[in-house]
C-alpha positions as CSV (number, residue, x, y, z in Angstrom):
1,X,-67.6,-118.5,9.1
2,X,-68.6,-116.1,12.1
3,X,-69.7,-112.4,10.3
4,X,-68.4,-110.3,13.0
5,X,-69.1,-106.7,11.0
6,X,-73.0,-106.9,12.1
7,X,-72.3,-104.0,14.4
8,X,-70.7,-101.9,11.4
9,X,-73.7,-103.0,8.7
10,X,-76.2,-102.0,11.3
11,X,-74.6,-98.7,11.8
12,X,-74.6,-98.0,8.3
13,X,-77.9,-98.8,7.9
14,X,-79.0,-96.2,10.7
15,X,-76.5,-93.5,9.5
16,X,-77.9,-93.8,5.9
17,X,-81.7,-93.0,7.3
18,X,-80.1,-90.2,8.9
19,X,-78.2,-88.7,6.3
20,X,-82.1,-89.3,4.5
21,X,-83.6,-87.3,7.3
22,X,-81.2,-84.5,6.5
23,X,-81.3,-85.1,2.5
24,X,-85.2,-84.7,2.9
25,X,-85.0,-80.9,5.2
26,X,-84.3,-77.7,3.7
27,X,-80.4,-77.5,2.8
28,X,-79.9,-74.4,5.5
29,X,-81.7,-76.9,8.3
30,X,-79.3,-79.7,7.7
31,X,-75.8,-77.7,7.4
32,X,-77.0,-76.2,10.6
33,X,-77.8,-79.2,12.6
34,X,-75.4,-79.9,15.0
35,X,-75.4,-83.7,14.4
36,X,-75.1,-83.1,10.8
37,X,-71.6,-83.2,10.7
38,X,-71.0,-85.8,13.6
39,X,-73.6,-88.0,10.8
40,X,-71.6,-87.2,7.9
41,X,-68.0,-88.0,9.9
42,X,-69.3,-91.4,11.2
43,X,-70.4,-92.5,7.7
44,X,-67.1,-91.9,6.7
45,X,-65.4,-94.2,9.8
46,X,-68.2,-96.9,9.2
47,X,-67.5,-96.9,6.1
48,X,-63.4,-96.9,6.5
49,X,-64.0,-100.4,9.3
50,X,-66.4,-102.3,6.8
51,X,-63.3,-101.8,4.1
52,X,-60.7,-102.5,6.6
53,X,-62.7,-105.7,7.6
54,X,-63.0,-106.7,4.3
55,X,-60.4,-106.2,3.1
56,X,-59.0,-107.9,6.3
57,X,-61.1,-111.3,5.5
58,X,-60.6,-111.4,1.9
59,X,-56.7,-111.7,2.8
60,X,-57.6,-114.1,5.4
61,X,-59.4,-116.7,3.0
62,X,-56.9,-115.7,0.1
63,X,-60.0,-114.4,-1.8
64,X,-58.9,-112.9,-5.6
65,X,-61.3,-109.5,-6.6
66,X,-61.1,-106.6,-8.6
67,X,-62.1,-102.9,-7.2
68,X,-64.9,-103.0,-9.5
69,X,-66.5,-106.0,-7.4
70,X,-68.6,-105.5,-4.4
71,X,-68.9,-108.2,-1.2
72,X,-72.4,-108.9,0.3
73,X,-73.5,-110.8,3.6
74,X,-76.6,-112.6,3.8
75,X,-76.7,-112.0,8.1
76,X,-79.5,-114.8,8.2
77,X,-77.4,-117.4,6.4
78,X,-73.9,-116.0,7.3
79,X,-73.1,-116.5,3.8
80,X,-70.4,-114.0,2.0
81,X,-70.8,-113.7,-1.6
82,X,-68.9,-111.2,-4.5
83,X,-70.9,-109.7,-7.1
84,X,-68.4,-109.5,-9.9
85,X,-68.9,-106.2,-12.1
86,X,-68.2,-107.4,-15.5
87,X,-65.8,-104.9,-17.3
88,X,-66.6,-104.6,-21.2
């Protein structure tokens, strides 16, 4: 199967050293910064396309999960795997 959420997954990973970056400066400094809340609002839209996209493909392949699970992609292999959270 063709991944085709690369784009998304390397977005997040960029917008999550960001939101380090601000994490990491004084709280004034961040809530100031201009790109602050353009960071923040594009997590959020990443974020909402990865779901949609999974949530898209697990349909597609008739794939049965709880909200508890979470989906991975190995990008080298283009393998798709569910960790299943064991409720107890």
């Amino acid at each position: 199967m063709k991944v085709k959420n690369w784009k998304n997954f390397q977005r997040k990973n960029v917008l999550k050293e960001l939101i380090l970056t601000f994490a990491n400066a004084p709280k004034e400094t961040a809530e100031n910064n201009p790109f602050y809340e353009k960071v923040v609002n594009d997590v959020a839209s990443c974020n909402q396309r990865m779901m949609e996209w999974w949530n898209k493909t697990a349909s597609k392949y008739e794939w049965n999960y709880s909200s508890q699970d979470s989906w991975h992609i190995d990008f080298e292999t283009r393998e798709i795997y569910l960790t299943v959270k064991n409720s107890q």
